[in-house]
C-alpha positions in Angstrom: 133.3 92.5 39.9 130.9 90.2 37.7 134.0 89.5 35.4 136.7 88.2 37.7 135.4 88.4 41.5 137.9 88.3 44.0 135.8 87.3 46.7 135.0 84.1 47.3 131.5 84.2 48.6 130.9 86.7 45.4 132.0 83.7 43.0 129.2 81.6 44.9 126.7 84.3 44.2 127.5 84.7 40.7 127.3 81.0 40.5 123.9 81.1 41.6 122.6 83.0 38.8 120.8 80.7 36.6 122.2 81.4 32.7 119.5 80.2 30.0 121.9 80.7 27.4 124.3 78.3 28.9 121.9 75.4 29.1 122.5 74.3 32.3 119.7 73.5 34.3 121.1 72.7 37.7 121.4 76.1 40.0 124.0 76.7 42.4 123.1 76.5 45.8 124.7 78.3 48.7 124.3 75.9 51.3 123.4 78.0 55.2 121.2 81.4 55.2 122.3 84.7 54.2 123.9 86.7 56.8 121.6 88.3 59.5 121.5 92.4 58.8 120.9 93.1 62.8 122.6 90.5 63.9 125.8 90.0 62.0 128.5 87.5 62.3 131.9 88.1 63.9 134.4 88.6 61.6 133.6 88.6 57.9 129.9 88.6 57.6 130.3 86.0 55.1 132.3 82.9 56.6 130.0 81.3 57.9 128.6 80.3 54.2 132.2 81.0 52.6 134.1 77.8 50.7 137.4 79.6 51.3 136.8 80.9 55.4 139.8 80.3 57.6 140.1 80.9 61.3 140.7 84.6 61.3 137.4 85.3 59.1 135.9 84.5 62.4 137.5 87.2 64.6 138.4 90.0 62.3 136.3 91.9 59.9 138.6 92.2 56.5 139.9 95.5 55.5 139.2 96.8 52.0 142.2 95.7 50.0 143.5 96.8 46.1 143.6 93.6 44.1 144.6 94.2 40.4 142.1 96.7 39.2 139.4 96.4 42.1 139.3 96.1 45.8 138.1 93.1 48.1 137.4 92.8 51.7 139.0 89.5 51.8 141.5 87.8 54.4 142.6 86.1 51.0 144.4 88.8 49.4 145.4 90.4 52.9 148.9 92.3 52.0 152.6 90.5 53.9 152.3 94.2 55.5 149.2 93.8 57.2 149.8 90.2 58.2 152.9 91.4 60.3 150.9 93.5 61.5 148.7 90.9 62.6 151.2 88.8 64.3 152.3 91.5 66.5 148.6 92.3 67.8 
């Protein structure tokens, strides 16, 4: 997950982290507020701070999807199967 995150709001948060050994003073910042525990978002919890959120991240919480050697709850890396399956909803 740390290595190669699949999900794009993870990349942000990994960003975030200040690195002293990198020498780079300037932080990341995630622009909105983190998502409310009682009162979550529709959809993803995460588009409403997520560089990558498209219309669907709105409506429909992702499903837990294999990516390479990990999973991601991630419209992103949704499978052809599942859009189809989409479509005909």
């Amino acid at each position: 997950m740390f290595g190669k995150p699949k999900h794009p709001y993870t990349r942000l948060l990994i960003d975030s982290i200040p690195n002293p050994a990198s020498g780079k003073k300037v932080i990341r910042h995630i622009p909105g507020d983190p998502p409310s525990l009682v009162n979550r978002p529709s959809g993803c919890a995460f588009h409403p701070r997520c560089p990558s959120a498209m219309g669907v991240c709105q409506t429909e919480v992702p499903s837990l999807t294999g990516v390479g050697r990990g999973r991601v709850a991630c419209h992103l890396h949704r499978s052809p199967q599942e859009d189809r399956v989409a479509a005909h909803a």
